[in-house]
DRENVEX-535557 format. One line per 3 residues: number of its first residue (from 1); their letters; for each residue x, y, z of C-alpha. Coordinates in steps of 0.5 Angstrom, whole numbers, plus 500, padded with zeros to 3 digits. Layout:
// residues N
NUM> a> X Y Z | ... $
//
This chain:
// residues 624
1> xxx> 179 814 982 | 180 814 974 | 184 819 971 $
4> xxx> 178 824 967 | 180 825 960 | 179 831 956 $
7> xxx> 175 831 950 | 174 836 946 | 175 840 940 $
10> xxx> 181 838 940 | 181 831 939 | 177 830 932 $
13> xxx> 181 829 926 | 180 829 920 | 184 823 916 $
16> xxx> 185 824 908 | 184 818 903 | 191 815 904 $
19> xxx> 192 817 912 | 185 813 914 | 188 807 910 $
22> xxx> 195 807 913 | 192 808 919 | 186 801 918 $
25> xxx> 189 798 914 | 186 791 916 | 179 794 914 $
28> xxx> 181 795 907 | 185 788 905 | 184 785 912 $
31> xxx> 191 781 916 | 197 785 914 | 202 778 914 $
34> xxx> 209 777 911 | 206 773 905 | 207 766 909 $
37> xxx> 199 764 909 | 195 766 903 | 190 771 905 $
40> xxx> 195 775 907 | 194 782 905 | 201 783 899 $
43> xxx> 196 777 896 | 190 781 897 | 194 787 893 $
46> xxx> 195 783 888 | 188 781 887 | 185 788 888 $
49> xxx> 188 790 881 | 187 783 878 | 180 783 879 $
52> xxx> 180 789 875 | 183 787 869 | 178 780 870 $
55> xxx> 172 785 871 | 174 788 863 | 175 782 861 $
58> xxx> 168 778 863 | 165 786 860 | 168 783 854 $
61> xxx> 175 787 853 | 182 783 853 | 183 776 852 $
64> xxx> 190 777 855 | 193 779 861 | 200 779 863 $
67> xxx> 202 779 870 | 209 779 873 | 212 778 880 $
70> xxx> 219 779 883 | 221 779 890 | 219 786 892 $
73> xxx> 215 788 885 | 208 787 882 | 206 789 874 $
76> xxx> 200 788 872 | 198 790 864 | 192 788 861 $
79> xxx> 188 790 855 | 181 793 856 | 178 799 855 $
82> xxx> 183 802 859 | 182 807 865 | 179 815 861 $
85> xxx> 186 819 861 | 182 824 865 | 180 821 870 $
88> xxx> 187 816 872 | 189 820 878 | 181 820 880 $
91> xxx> 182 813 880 | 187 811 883 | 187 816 890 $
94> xxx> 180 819 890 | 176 815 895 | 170 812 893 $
97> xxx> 171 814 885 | 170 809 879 | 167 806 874 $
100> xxx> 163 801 877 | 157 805 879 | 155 806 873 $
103> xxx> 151 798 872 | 151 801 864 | 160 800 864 $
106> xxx> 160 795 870 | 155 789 871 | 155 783 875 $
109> xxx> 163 786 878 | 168 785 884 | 169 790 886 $
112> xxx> 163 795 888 | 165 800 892 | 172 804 890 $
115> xxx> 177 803 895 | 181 796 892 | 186 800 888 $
118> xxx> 186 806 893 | 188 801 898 | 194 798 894 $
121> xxx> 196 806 893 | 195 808 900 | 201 802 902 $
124> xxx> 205 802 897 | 212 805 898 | 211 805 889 $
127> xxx> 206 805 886 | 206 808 878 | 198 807 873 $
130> xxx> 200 808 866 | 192 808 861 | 193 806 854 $
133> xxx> 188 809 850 | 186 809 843 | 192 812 841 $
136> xxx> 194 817 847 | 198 816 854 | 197 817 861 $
139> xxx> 202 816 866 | 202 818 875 | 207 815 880 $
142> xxx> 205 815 887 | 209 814 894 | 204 812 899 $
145> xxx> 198 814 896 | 202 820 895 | 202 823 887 $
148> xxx> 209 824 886 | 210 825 878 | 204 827 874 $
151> xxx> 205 827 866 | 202 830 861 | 196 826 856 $
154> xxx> 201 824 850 | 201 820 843 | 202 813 845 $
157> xxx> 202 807 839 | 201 802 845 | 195 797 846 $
160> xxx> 188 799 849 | 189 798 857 | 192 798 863 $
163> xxx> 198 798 866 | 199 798 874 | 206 797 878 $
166> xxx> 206 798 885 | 212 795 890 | 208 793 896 $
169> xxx> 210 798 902 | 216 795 907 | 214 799 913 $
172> xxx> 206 796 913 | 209 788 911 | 214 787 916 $
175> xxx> 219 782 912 | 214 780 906 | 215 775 901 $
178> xxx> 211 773 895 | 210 764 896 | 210 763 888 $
181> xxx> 204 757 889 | 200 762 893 | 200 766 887 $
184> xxx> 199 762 882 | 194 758 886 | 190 765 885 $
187> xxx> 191 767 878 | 189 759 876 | 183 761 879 $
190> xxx> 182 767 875 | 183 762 869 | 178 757 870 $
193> xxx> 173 762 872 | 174 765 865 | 175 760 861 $
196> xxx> 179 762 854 | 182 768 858 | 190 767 857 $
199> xxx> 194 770 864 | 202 771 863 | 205 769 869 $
202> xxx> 212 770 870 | 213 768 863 | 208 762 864 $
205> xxx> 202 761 860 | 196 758 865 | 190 757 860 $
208> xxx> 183 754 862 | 178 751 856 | 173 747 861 $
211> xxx> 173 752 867 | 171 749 873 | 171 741 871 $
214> xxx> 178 743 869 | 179 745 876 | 177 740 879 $
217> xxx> 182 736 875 | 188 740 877 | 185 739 886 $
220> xxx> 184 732 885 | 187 726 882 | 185 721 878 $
223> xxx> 185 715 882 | 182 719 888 | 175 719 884 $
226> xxx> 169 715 885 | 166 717 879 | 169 723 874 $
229> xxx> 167 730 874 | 161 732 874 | 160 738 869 $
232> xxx> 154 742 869 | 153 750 867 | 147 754 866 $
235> xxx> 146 762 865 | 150 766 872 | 152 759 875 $
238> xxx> 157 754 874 | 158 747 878 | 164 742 878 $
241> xxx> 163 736 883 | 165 729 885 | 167 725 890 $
244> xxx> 174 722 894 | 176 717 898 | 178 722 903 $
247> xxx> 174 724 909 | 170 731 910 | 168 736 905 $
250> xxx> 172 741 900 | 169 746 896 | 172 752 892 $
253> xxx> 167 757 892 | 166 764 887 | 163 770 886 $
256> xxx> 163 775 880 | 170 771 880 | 172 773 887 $
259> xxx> 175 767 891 | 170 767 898 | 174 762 902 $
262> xxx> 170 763 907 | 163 760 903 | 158 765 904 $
265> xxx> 149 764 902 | 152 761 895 | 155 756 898 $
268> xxx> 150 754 903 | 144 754 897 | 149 748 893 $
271> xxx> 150 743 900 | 142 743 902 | 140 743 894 $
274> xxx> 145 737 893 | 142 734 899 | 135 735 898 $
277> xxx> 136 732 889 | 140 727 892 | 135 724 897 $
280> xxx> 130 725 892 | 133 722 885 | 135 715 890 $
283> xxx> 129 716 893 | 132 715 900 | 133 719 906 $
286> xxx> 140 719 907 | 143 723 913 | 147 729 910 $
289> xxx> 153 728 913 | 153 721 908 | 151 725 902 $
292> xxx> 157 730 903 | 162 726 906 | 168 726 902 $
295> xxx> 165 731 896 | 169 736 892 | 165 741 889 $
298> xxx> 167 747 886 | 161 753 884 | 161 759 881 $
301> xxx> 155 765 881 | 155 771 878 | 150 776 881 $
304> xxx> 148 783 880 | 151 788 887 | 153 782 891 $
307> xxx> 153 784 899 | 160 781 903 | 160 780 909 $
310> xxx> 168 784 908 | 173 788 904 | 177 783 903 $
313> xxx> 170 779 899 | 171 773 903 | 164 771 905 $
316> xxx> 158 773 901 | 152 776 905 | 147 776 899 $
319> xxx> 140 773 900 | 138 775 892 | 141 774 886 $
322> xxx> 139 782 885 | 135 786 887 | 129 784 883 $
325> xxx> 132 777 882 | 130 770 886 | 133 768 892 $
328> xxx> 140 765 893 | 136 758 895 | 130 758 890 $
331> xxx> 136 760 885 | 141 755 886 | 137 749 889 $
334> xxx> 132 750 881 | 138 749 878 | 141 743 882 $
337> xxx> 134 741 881 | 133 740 875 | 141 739 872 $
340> xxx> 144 734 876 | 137 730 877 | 137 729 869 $
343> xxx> 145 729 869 | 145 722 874 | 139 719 869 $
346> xxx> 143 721 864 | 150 717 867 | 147 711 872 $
349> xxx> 155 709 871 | 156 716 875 | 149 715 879 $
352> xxx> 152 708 881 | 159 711 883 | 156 716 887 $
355> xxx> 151 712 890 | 157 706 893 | 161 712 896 $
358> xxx> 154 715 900 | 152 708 903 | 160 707 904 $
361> xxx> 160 714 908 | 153 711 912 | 157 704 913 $
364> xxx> 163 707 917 | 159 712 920 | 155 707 923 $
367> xxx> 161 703 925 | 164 708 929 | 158 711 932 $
370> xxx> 157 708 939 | 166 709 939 | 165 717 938 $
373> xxx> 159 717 943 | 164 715 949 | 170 719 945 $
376> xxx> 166 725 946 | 164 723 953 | 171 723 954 $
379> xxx> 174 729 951 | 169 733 955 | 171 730 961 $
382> xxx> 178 732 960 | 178 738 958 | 175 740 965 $
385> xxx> 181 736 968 | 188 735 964 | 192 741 961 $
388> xxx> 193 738 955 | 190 745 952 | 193 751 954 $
391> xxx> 187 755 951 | 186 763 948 | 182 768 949 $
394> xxx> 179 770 942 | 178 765 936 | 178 764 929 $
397> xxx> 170 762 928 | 168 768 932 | 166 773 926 $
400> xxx> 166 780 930 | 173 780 933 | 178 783 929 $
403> xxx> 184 779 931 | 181 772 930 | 186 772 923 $
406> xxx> 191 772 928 | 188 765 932 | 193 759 932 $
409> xxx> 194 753 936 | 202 751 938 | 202 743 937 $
412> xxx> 208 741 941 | 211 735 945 | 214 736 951 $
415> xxx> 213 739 958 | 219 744 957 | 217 746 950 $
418> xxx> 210 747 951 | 212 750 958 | 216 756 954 $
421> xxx> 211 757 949 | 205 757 954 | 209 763 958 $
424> xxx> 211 767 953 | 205 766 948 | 200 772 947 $
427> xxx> 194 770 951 | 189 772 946 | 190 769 940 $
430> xxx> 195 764 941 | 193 757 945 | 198 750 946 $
433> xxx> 196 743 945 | 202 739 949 | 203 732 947 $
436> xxx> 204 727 950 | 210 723 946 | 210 721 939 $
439> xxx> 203 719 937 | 200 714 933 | 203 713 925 $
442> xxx> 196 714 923 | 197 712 915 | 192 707 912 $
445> xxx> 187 707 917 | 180 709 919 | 177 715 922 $
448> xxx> 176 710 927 | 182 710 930 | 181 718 931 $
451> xxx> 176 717 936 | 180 711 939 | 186 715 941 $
454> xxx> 186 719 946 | 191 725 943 | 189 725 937 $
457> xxx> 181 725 939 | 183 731 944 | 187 734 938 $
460> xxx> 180 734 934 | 176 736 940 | 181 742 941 $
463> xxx> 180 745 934 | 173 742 933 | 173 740 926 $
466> xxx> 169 733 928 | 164 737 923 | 169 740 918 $
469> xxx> 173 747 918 | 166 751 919 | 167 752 926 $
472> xxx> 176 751 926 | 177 755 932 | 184 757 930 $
475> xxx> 186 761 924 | 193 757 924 | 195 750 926 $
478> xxx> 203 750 928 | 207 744 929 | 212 746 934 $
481> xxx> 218 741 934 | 226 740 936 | 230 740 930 $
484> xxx> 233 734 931 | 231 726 929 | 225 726 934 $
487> xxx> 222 733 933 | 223 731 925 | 219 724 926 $
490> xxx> 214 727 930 | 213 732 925 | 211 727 919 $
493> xxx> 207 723 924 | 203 729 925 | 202 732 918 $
496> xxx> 201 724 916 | 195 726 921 | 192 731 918 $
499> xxx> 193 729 911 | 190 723 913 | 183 725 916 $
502> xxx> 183 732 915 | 187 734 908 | 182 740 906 $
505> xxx> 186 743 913 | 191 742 908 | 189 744 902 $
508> xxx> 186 751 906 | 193 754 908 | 192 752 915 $
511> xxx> 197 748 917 | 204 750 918 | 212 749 921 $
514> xxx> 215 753 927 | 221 756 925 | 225 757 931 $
517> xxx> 233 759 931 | 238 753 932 | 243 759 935 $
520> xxx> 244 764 939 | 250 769 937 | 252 774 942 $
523> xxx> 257 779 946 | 256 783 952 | 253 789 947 $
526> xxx> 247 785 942 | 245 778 941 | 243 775 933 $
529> xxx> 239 768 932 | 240 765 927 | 236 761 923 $
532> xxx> 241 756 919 | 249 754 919 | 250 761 914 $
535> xxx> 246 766 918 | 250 764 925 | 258 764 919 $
538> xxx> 254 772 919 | 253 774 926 | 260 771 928 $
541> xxx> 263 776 923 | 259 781 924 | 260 781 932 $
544> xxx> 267 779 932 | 272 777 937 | 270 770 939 $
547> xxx> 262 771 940 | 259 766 945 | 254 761 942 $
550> xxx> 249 757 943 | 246 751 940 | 239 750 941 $
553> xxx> 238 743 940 | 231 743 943 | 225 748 945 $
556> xxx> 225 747 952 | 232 749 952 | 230 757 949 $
559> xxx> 228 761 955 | 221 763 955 | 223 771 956 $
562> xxx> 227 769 948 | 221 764 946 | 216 771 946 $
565> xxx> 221 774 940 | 221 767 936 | 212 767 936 $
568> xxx> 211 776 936 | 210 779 930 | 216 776 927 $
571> xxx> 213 769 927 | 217 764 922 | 212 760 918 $
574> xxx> 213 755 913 | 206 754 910 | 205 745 909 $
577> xxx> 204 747 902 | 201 740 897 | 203 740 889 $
580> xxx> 197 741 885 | 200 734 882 | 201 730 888 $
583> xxx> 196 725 891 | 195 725 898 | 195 716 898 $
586> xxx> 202 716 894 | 206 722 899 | 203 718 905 $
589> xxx> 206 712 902 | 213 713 901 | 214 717 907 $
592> xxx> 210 713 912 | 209 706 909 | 214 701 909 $
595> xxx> 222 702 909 | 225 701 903 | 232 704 899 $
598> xxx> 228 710 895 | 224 713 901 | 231 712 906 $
601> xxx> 236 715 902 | 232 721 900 | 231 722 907 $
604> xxx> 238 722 909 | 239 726 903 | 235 731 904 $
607> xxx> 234 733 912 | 240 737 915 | 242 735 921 $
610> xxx> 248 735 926 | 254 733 923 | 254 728 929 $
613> xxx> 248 724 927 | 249 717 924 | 244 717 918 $
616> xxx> 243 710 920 | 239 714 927 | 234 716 921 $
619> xxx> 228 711 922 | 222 712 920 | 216 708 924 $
622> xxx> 214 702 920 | 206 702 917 | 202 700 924 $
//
């Protein structure tokens, strides 16, 4: 029989402001994280002070924001009307306090409910607000949501504005670090959604003229565009799009400048609108998928009291505009309508240029139709037989769990390897795809050969992106290699695969490298794993008297009871990142077309390897 358990007076509790969010945090900036994926919770902090110096801005106070970012430490200084003197405690602690309440201070804002700034307060291990405001100052220091230092209003001859410094707190963000593309993709949003806005980031100047048009132009590269961007804006609603050579959709998608990176109604509203003006200006009944295959598009809303669906605003949940406005389909599907219709009259070069890439798109689709058929057939019989697919409990298309953030695929070679993973992973959330030896180098061929190879077919059906990333069912994709030659080129062909077929996985923070230690340093009283050559030189002075080490040349070779502290919560992952000037075409080519003298010697040059490893055994595959 269960033991009964007592439930009594006893057990209510009554948490404070700060106590409630240290406890929940995931409630309030979703996943904690150590900075190595873009949502991770320090990346939520800084956004939560930004969106309110972009709120001020956009209600017509301060062109200017001045943003700077150590290692541990953020300052944020902007110059609206700054917070009212009397009420910068308030604001900063009180839950559920704030000017954004009264629609006369705030309309068409991020943040509605009160909680951001509490939230950064909360877990912080410093956090210091200072508001400058016609010619008087007040300053408040706070440690963990905790008012440490209150000082008195004084005279001050700084600018109107805010300025709010917070260290984000070590005890919640284990071994946190900020990743500066990640930050800066985040504050160019911020530009190119409020176009004459000026961000000061670290000494850099980012500035947009042409808002979303100029987005576009920094996420996709010139030769990649079947046709140039189309720019349309309208009262509340601003579309940039064109179409690529590469396969599936890419969207970049706001609200009141929030960046939803999981879409949401606004989103959904632009790709039926688009289909539908599409099908109706050429007047044919194209299949959506033609119509949407290798679009870019960005769109931004602005709407009155937007609903999300979290927190963190990722996903937008709003079916009007307002409460007294039109719906969200009726709002964006007029405005698709009528602009991008008199738009492709007015540009039949455009109009031409999009037309050829449909009737591409509806061609190779044709062409590999009967090979999916018998590839899906396929993969649903093996599935039920093969054990490629170690598979988790909960996954990242599952809305309701709260551990979906946590999903990832483990992508390995090897029984040993994948062994190791499957017996020390966590059941629940992370899964294994063990491959079988090298697989194809894919550059410069057609999504017909991902149907035709059998790994790469089961790898598509396993994280069931056929369709696109709406129903991804892992949050991160993890390439778990050796660090020796092979496990190297088995990485490159592996991200050659996805920035071939699948970029937007890519581009959308999904795909990372496993980092496992190379030594093992020990004595009879503690073991280190060291990471590189200078961590095992300091473990050895730290344990002296001849430690014993180990080198791991593979992943079979590391114990699955080891293998479980390597893939915990102290995971290392290094994010497959893409510089905003780098063509997909380009990279792939140097990296897996034809050898040639440049490509060789930067390999040699650049991958670290043993000491007894000839340069020449570096080869990579020759284009198929």
């Amino acid at each position: 029989m269960a033991e009964q358990v007592i439930y009594n007076e006893d057990n209510i509790r009554s948490l404070d402001w700060r106590e409630h969010i240290r406890l929940r945090p995931g409630m309030y900036i979703g996943k904690l994280g150590d900075g190595s994926s873009y949502d991770d919770g320090i990346y939520v902090l800084v956004k939560e002070i930004l969106d309110n110096c972009i709120d001020e801005h956009v209600m017509g106070y301060g062109k200017t924001i001045d943003l700077k970012i150590t290692e541990h430490r953020v300052e944020v200084r902007d110059y609206g009307r700054g917070i009212p003197l009397g009420k910068v405690i308030d604001c900063v602690s009180k839950i559920n306090t704030g000017g954004k309440y009264d629609s006369r201070a705030f309309q068409k804002s991020v943040g509605l409910n009160g909680v951001g700034t509490k939230a950064v307060n909360a877990l912080s291990s410093y956090f210091r607000v200072q508001s400058y405001r016609d010619g008087q100052t007040k300053v408040a220091e706070f440690r963990q949501g905790n008012l440490i230092q209150d000082t008195k209003i004084e005279n001050s001859s700084g600018r109107n504005g805010t300025l709010i410094i917070f260290e984000p707190d070590g005890e919640v963000f284990k071994n946190f670090h900020f990743i500066a593309d990640y930050l800066e993709n985040m504050i160019w949003n911020y530009c190119f959604l409020n176009a004459g806005l000026i961000i000061n980031f670290n000494g850099k100047k980012l500035f947009s003229e042409k808002g979303l048009h100029d987005l576009l132009s920094r996420k996709t590269d010139e030769e990649s565009r079947r046709y140039p961007i189309i720019h349309l804006k309208g009262d509340d609603i601003e579309i940039a799009m064109t179409h690529s050579n590469q396969y599936g959709e890419e969207y970049y998608s706001f609200v009141n400048g929030q960046f939803t990176t999981q879409g949401g109604t606004h989103l959904q509203a632009f790709r039926e609108a688009f289909v539908k003006t599409v099908r109706d200006f050429y007047n044919k009944n194209f299949d959506a998928t033609d119509i949407r295959t290798s679009v870019v598009a960005a769109i931004s809303v602005r709407v009155i009291e937007p609903v999300f669906e979290s927190q963190t605003k990722t996903k937008l949940g709003s079916f009007n505009v307002g409460p007294d406005g039109p719906s969200m389909r009726a709002f964006i599907g007029d405005f698709i309508k009528e602009k991008l219709d008199n738009y492709l009259h007015k540009h039949p070069d455009i109009a031409d240029g999009m037309l050829k890439r449909i009737m591409q798109s509806e061609r190779e689709r044709k062409e590999i139709a009967g090979i999916k058929k018998l590839a899906n057939e396929r993969a649903k019989k093996a599935n039920l037989h093969n054990k490629k697919l170690r598979d988790c409990r909960v996954h990242f298309d599952d809305m309701k769990d709260e551990r979906r953030a946590e999903t990832t695929l483990f992508i390995t070679e090897g029984d040993s390897a994948s062994g190791s993973i499957t017996k020390s992973r966590d059941v629940q959330t992370q899964a294994v795809f063990s491959l079988r030896g090298k697989p194809l180098n894919c550059f410069g061929l057609t999504k017909k050969v991902v149907y035709e190879n059998e790994e790469f077919n089961l790898l598509q059906h396993a994280l069931n992106i056929e369709e696109g990333l709406e129903n991804l069912r892992y949050r991160r994709i993890v390439i778990a290699t050796d660090a020796d030659v092979d496990g190297m080129h088995i990485r490159l062909l592996l991200m050659t695969f996805f920035l071939q077929f699948f970029p937007d996985l890519v581009r959308n923070g999904h795909l990372y490298i496993l980092e496992t230690p190379l030594f093992r340093v020990r004595n009879k009283k503690e073991t280190l794993y060291c990471y590189s050559e200078e961590e095992k030189q300091q473990a050895v002075a730290k344990l002296g008297n001849k430690p014993e080490i180990t080198r791991f040349k593979g992943l079979g070779e590391i114990s699955p009871d080891e293998f479980g502290e390597f893939i915990n919560e102290n995971i290392r992952l290094e994010p497959v990142l893409l510089a905003k000037d780098i063509a997909i075409k380009n990279l792939l080519s140097f990296y897996m077309g034809k050898n040639t003298p440049d490509r060789q010697d930067f390999i040699i040059e650049r991958l670290r390897f043993e000491k007894d490893i000839i340069a020449e055994e570096i080869v990579v595959e020759e284009e198929e």
